[in-house]
C-alpha positions as CSV (number, residue, x, y, z in Angstrom):
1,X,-9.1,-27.7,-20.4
2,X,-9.4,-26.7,-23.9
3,X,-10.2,-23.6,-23.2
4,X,-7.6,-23.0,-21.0
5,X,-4.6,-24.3,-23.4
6,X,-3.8,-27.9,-20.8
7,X,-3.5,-30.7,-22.8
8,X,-2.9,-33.0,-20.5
9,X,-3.4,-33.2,-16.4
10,X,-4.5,-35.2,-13.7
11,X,-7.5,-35.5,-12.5
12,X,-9.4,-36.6,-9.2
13,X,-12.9,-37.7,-9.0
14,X,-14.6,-37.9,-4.9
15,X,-17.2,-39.7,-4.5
16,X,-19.9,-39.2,-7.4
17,X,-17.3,-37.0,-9.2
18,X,-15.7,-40.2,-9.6
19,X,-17.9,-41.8,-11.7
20,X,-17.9,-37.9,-13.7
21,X,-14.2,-38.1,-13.6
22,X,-14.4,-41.8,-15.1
23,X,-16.3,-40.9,-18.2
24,X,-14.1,-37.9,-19.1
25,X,-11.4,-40.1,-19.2
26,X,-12.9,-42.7,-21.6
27,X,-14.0,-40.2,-23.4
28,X,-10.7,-38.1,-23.5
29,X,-8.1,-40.8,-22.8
30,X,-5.2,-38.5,-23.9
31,X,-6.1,-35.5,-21.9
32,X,-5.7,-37.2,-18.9
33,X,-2.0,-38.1,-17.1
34,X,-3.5,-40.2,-14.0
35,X,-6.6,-41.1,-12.7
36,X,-7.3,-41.0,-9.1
37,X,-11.0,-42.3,-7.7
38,X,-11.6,-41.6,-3.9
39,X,-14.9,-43.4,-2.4
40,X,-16.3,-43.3,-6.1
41,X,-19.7,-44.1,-6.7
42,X,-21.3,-46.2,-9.4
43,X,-19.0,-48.3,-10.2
44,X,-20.3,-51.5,-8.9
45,X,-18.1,-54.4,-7.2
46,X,-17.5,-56.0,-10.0
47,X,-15.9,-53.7,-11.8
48,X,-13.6,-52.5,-8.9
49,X,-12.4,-56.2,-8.4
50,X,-11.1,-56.4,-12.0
51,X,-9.5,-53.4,-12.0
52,X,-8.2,-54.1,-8.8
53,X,-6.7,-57.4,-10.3
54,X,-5.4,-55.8,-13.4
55,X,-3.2,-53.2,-11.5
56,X,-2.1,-55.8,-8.9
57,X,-1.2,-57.8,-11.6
58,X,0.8,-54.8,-13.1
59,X,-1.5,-54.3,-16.2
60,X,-0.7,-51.9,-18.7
61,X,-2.5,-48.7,-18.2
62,X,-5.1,-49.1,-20.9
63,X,-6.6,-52.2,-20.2
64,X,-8.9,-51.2,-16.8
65,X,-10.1,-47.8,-19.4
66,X,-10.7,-51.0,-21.8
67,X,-12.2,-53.0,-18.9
68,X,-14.6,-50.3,-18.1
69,X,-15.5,-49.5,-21.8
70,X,-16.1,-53.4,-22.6
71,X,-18.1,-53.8,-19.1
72,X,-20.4,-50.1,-19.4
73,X,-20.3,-49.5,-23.0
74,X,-21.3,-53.1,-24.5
75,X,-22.8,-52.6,-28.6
């Protein structure tokens, strides 16, 4: 994206591209408009049920990257 002079877009992740997608956008959080996972793998149940709850629940944007980052990236 760099590269190509876009600072910011969206970007879509199917299946195991999800779980790609996922990490680019905790590791590039302002590169990255909206998120849109399709049948992504590797997330877990867990994980989808809290994010699930926290957008239901109308949940600022950054808390499921937060959620994510707290639940995969534990020091």
């Amino acid at each position: 994206m760099e590269e190509l002079k876009i600072s910011k877009s969206n970007l879509v992740g199917l299946s195991q591209g999800g779980a790609i997608a996922l990490q680019f956008v905790i590791d590039n959080p302002k590169m990255v408009k909206k998120l849109v996972l399709v049948d992504a793998a590797g997330l877990g149940a867990k994980v989808w049920a809290m994010i699930g709850m926290l957008w239901m629940n109308n949940a600022h944007q950054q808390q499921p990257i937060r959620l994510i980052q707290n639940t995969y990236f534990q020091q």
